[in-house]
N, CA, C and O atoms as a DFTB+ gen file, in Angstrom:
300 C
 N C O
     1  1     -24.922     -38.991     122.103
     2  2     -24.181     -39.046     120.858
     3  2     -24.638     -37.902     119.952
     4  3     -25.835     -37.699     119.754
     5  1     -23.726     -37.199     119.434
     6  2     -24.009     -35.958     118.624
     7  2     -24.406     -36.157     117.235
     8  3     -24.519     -37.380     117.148
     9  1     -24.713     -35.590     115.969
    10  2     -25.110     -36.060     114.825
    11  2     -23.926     -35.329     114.142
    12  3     -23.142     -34.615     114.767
    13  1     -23.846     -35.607     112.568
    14  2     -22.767     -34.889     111.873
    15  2     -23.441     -33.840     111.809
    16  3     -24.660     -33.935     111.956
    17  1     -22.885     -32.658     111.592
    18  2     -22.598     -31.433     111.159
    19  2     -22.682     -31.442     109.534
    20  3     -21.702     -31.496     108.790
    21  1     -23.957     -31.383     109.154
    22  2     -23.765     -31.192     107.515
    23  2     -23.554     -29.976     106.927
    24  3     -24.449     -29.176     107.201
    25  1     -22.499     -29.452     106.060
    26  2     -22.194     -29.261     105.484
    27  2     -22.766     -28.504     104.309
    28  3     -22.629     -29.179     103.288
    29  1     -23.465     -27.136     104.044
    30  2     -24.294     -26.618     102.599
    31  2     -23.924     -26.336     102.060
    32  3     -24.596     -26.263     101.032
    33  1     -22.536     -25.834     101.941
    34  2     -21.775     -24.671     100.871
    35  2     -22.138     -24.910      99.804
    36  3     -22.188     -23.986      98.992
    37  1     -22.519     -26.226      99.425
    38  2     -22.865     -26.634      97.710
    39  2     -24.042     -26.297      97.588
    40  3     -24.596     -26.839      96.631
    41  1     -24.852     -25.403      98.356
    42  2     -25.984     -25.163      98.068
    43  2     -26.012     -23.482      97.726
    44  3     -26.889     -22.857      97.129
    45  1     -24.770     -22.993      98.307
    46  2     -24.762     -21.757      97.648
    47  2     -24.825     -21.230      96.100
    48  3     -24.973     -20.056      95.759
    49  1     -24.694     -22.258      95.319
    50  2     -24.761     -21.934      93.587
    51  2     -26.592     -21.203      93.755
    52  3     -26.951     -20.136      93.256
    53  1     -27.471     -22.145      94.579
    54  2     -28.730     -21.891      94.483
    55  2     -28.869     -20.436      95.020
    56  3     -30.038     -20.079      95.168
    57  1     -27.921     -19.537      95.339
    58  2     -28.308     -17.915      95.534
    59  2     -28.095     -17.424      93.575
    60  3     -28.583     -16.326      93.306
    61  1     -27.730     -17.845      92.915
    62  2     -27.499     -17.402      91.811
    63  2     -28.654     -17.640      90.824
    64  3     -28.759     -17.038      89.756
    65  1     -29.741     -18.821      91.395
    66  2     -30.433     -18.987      90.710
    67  2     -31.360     -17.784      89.831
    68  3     -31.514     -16.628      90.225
    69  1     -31.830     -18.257      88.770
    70  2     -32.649     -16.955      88.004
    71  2     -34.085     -17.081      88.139
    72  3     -34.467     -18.242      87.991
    73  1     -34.927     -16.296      88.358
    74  2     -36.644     -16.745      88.336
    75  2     -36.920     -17.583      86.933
    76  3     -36.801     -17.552      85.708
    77  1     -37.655     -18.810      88.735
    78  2     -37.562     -20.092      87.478
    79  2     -38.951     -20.148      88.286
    80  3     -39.217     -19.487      89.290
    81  1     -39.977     -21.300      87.478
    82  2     -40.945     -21.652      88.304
    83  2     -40.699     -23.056      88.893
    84  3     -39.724     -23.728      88.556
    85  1     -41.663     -23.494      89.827
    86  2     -41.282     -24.567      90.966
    87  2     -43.069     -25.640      90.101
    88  3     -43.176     -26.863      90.192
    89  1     -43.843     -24.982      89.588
    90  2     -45.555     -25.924      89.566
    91  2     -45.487     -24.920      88.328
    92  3     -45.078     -23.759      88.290
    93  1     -46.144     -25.929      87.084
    94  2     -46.624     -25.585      86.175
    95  2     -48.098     -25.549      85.544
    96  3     -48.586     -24.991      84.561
    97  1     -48.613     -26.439      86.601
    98  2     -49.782     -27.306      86.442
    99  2     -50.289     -26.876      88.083
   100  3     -49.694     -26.280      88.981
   101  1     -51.863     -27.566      87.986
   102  2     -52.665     -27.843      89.005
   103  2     -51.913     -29.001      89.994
   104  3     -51.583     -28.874      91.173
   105  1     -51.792     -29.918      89.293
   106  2     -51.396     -31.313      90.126
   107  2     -49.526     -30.839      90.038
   108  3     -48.860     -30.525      89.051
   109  1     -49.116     -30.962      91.516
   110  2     -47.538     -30.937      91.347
   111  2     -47.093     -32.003      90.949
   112  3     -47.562     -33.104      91.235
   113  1     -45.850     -31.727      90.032
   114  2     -44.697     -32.719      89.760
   115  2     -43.486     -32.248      89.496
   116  3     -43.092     -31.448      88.647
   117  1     -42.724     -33.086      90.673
   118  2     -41.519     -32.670      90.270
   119  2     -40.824     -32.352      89.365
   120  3     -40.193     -31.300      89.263
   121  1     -40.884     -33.431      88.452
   122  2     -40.040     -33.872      87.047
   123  2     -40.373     -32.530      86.555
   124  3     -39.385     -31.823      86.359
   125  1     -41.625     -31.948      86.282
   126  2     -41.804     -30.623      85.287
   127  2     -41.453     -28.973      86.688
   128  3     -41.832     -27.820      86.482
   129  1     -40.746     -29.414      87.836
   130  2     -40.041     -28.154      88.279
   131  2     -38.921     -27.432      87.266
   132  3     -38.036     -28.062      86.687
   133  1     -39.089     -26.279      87.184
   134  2     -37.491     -25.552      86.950
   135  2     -36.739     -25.364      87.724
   136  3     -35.555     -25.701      87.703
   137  1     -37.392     -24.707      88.657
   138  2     -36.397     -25.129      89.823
   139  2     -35.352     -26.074      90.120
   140  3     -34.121     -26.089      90.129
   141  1     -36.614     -27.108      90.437
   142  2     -35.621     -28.637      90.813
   143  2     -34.597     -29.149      89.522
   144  3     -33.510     -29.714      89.642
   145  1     -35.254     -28.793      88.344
   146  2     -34.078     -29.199      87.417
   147  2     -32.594     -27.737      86.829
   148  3     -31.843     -27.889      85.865
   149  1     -32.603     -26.956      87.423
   150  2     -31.638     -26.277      87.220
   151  2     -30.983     -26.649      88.600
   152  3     -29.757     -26.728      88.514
   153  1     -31.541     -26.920      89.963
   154  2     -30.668     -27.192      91.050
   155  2     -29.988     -28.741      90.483
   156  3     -28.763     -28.657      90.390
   157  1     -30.238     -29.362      90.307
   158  2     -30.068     -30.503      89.830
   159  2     -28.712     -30.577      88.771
   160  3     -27.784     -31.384      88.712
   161  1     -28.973     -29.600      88.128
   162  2     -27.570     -29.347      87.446
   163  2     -26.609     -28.445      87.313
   164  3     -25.937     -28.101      86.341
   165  1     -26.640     -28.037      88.653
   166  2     -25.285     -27.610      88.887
   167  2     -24.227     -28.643      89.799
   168  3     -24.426     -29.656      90.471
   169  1     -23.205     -27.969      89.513
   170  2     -21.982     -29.283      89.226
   171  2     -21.778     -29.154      91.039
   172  3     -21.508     -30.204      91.623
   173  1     -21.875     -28.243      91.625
   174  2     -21.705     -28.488      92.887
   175  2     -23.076     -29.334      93.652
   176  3     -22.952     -30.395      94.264
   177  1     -23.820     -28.911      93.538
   178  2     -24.975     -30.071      93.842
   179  2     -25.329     -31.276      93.194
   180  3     -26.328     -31.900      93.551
   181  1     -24.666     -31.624      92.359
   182  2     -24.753     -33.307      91.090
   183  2     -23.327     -33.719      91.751
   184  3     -23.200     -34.942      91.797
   185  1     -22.445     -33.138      92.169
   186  2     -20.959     -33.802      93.097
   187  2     -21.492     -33.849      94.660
   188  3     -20.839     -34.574      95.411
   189  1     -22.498     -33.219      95.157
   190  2     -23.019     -33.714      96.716
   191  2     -23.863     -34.721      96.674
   192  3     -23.892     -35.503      97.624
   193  1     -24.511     -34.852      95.828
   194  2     -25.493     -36.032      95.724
   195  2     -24.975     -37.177      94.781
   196  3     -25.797     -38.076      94.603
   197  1     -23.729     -37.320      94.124
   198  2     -22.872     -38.188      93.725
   199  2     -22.075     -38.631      95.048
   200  3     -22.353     -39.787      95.365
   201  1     -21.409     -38.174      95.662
   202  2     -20.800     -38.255      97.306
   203  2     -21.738     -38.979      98.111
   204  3     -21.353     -40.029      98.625
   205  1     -22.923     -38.575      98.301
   206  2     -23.400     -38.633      99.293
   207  2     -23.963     -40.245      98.907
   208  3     -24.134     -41.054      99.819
   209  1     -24.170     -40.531      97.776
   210  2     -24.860     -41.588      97.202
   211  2     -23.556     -42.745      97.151
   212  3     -23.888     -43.925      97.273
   213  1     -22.375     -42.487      97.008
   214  2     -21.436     -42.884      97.305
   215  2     -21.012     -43.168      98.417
   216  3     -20.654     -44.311      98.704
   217  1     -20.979     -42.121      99.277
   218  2     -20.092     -42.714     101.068
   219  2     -21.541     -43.624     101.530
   220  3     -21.333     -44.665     102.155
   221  1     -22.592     -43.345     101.312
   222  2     -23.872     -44.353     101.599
   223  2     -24.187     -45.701     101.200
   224  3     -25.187     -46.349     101.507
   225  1     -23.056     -46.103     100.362
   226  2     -22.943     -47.236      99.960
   227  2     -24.107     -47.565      99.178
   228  3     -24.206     -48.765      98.918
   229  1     -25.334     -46.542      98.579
   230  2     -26.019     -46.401      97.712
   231  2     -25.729     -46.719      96.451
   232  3     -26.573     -47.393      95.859
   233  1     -24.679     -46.388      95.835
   234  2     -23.683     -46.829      94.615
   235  2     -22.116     -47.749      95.047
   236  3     -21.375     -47.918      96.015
   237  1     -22.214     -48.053      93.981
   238  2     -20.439     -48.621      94.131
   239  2     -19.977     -48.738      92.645
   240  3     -20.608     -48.520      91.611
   241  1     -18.576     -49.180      92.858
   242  2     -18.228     -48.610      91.749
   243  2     -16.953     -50.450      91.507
   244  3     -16.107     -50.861      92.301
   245  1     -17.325     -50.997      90.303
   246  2     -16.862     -52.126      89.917
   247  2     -15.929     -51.789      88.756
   248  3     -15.971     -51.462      87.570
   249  1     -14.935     -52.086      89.885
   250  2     -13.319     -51.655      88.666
   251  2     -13.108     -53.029      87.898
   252  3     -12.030     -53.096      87.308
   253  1     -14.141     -54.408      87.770
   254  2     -13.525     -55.000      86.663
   255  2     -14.061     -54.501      85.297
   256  3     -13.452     -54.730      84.252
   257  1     -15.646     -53.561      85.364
   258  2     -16.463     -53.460      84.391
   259  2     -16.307     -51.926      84.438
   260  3     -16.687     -51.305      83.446
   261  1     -15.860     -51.339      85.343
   262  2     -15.529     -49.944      85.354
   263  2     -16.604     -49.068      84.911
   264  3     -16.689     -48.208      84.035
   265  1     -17.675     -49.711      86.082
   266  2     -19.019     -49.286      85.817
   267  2     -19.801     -48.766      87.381
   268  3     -19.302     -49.104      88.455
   269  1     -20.763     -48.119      87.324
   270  2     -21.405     -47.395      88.294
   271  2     -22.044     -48.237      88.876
   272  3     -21.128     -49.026      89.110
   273  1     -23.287     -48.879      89.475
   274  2     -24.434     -49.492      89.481
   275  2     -24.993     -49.097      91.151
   276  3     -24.186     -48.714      91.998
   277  1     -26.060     -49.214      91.364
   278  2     -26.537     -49.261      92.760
   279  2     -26.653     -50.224      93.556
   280  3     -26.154     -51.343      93.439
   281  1     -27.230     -49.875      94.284
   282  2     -26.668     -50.878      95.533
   283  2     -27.194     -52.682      95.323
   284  3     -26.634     -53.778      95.333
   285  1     -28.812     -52.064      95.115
   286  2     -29.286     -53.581      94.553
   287  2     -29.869     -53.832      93.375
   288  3     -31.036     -54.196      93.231
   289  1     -29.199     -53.673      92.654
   290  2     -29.458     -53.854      90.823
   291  2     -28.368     -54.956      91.091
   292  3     -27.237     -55.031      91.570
   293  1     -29.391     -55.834      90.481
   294  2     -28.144     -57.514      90.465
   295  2     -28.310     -57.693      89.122
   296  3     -28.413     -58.871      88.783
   297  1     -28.396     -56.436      87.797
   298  2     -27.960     -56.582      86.716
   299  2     -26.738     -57.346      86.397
   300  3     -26.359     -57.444      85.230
């Protein structure tokens, strides 16, 4: 059985990126990347990881409350 064929094109915005830093600190963390937060917001990579979080049944989407929620938040 073969695997899917994924798909990067949405990763091409990241050739445009500008010198950003990735570690600001001794100890890494994500949260304080530039990197990770300018990839993060571009609209083609925040619509692959909206998709992907979507066809994964990771999210769903409740048209009586017309609201987002994840998979197991029994908010």
């Amino acid at each position: 059985m073969r695997g899917k064929n994924i798909n990067y094109d949405f990763l091409n915005c990241a050739r445009k990126m500008p010198p950003l830093r990735h570690t600001t600190s001794e100890t890494f963390d994500i949260t304080q990347s530039e990197v990770a937060r300018w990839l993060v917001s571009q609209p083609d990579i925040m619509q692959k990881i909206f998709d992907m979080a979507a066809n994964h049944k990771m999210i769903s989407y409740d048209q009586a409350t017309r609201t987002w929620r994840g998979a197991d938040n029994n908010d």
